[in-house]
N, C-alpha and C positions, 0 to 999 in steps of 0.2 A: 902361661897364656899363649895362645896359637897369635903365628901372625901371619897373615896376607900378604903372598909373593902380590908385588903390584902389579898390576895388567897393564902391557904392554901396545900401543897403538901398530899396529900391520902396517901403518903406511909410512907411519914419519918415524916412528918405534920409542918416540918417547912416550916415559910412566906416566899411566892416568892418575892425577894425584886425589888427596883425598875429597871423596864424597861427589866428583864428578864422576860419571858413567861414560865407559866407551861410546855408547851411540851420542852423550851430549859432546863429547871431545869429537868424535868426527861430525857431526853437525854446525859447531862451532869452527872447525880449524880447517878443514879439508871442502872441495870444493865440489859441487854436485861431476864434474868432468874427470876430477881424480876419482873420487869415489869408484865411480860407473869405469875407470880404465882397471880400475885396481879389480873389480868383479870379475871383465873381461879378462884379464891376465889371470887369477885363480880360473877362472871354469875351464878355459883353454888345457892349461897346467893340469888340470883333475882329465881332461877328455885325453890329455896325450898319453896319461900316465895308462889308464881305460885300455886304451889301445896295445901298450906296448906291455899288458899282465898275460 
């Protein structure tokens, strides 16, 4: 029987345990201004990378 590396949360990086989903774990735990910094810090991160190929 196969089993499920547990998915890991991006921000806090603890495992989403069973039968919660990442979007209910970050709705639940994280805060609309983390969230939105955490966005801004990845698109930045993807734009600098963009530039420097």
């Amino acid at each position: 029987m196969a089993t499920r590396i547990p998915v890991e949360c991006p921000l806090c990086h603890e495992d989403i345990k069973g039968g919660q989903t990442l979007e209910n774990h970050l709705v639940a735990t994280h805060t609309k201004q983390t969230l939105a910094k955490f966005v801004v810090t990845e698109t930045d991160t993807l734009s600098e990378e963009d530039v420097s190929e």
